[in-house]
N, C-alpha and C positions, 0 to 999 in steps of 0.2 A: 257634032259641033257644040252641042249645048254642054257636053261632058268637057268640054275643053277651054270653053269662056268661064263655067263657075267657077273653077279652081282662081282664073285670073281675077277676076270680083272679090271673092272669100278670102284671100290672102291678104289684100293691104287691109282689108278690116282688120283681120284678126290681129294682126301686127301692132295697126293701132289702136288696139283695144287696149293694150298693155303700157299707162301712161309709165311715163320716165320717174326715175324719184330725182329729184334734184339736189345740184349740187350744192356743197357749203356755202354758205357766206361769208365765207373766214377766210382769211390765208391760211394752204397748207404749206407745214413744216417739208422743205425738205430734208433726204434720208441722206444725212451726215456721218453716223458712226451706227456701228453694225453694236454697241456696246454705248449703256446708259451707264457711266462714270467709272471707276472704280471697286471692283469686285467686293477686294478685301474691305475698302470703305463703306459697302451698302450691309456687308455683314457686321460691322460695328454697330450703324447704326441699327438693324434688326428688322431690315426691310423686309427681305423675303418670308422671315417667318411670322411675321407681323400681315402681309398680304394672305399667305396660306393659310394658317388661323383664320383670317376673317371670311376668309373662300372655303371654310368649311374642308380642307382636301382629306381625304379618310384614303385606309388600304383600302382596295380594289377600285376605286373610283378610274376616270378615263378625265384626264384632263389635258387641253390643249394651250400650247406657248403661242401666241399667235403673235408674226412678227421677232422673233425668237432670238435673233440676232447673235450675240457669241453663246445663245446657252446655257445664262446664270440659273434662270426658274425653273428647267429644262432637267439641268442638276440639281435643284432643290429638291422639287415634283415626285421626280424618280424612284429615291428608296422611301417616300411615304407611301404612296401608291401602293406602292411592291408588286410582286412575281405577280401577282392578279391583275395588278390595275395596268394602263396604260397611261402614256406620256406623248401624244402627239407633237413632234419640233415643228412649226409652221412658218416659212419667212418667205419673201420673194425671189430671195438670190440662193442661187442654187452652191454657192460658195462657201455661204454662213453656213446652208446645213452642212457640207463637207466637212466644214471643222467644229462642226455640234458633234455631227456623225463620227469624228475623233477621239472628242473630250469624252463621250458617252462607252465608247469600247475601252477607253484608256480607266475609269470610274468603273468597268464592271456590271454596267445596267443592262440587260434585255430586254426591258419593256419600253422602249422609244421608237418608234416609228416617223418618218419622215415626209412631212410635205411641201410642194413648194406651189406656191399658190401664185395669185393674180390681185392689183389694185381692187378689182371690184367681187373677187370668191376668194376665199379660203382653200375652198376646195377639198375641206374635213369630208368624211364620209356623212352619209347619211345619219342621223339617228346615234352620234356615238360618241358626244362629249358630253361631261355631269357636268366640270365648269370652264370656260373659257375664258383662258386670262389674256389681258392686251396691255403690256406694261412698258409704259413711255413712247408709245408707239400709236395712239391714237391720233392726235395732232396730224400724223405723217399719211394717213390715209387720204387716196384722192377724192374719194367716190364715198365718206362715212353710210349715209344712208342708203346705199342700194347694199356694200359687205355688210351691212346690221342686218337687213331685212333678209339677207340668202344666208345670214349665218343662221338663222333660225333654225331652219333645216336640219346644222348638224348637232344639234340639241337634243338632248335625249328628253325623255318627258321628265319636270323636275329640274331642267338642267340649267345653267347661270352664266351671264356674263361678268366677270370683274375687269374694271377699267382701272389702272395705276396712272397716275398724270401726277403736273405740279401745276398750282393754281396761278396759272402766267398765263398771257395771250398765245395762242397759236402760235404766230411770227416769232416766238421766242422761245418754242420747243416746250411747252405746257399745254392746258388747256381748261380755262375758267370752268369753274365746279358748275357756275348756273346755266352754261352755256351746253356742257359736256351732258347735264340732264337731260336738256331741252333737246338736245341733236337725238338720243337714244331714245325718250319716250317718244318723238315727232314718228317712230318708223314701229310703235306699238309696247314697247319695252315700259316694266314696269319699276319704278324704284324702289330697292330693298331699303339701303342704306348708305350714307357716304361718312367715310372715317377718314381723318386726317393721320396722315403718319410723320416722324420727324423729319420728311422733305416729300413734300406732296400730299395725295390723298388716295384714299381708294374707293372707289363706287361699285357696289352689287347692285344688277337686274336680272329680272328673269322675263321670259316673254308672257305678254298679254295679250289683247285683240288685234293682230294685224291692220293696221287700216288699208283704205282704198289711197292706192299710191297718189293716185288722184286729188288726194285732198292733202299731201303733205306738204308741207310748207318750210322753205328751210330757215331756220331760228338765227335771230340777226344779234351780232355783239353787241 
């Protein structure tokens, strides 16, 4: 009998041992277009390699699209990396990748690999991205602080998040540079640096002390 009551005692503890991280304060964006403007127009302005440069991307590195949508950084990523490195596509809809999974056999790349993840995982491998980029797509997350704190995981040691946004409120498909800090170090992340580019900005972190989820708080506009 006593083999058969512990288990039922020991379970709701441990259950709720595990505080919740909470949700934003914000409004989040909903996920309107699979694609942030204009391909040809972002390559005018000199976004993606203006992002890549500041994300450090070198050949053989492993870097992940998270949120990926039609593919743009997907195909940027790609031939820098090269035959070494790898290119994780990461998005929710299992649609976008199809026609990532297109654009990337039709380009000639082999090193892409496809994931389709979840509002609150990624669901990157363990241990196997150097940097992880989230470009116009942060806003759109339901759950920012519990995907920050499990992306950790798939961090290599060394390894970086960059954040692309436009300095706008959530509700408008942005998201406030002082607010976008405060959400990512509330869950232990540390700030490298934020660089503004000719429509938006871009923020580097890499992780520092995990907190006790217990004590996080979520950061108000």
């Amino acid at each position: 009998m006593v083999r058969q009551i512990l288990p039922a005692l020991i379970l709701p503890a441990l259950l709720g041992a595990a505080a919740p991280l909470p949700r934003p304060a914000r409004p989040v964006a909903p996920i309107i277009s699979q694609a942030f403007g204009n391909e040809a127009a972002r390559d005018r302005q000199g976004e993606a390699s203006d992002v890549l440069r500041i994300a450090g991307i070198r050949p053989g590195m492993a870097v992940a699209d998270i949120g990926t949508g039609g593919g743009y950084y997907v195909l940027k990523a790609a031939p820098i990396v090269g035959p070494q490195g790898r290119v994780y596509a990461q998005d929710l809809s299992a649609t976008a990748l199809d026609q990532v999974r297109q654009r990337v056999q039709t380009a000639g790349y082999t090193n892409v690999r496809y994931v389709q993840g979840r509002q609150t995982s990624t669901r990157l491998p363990a241990a196997s991205v150097d940097v992880a980029l989230m470009v116009h797509m942060y806003h759109e997350i339901e759950q920012p602080y519990l995907l920050l704190d499990r992306l950790r995981a798939s961090l290599k040691p060394g390894g970086k998040i960059v954040i692309v946004d436009l300095d706008q409120p959530s509700e408008a498909h942005g998201m406030p540079k002082a607010l976008l800090v405060c959400e990512v170090k509330a869950v232990g992340y540390e700030l490298m640096g934020v660089t503004d580019l000719a429509r938006g900005y871009v923020a580097v972190f890499r992780p520092g002390v995990r907190p006790d989820p217990a004590s996080v708080r979520a950061c108000r506009p």
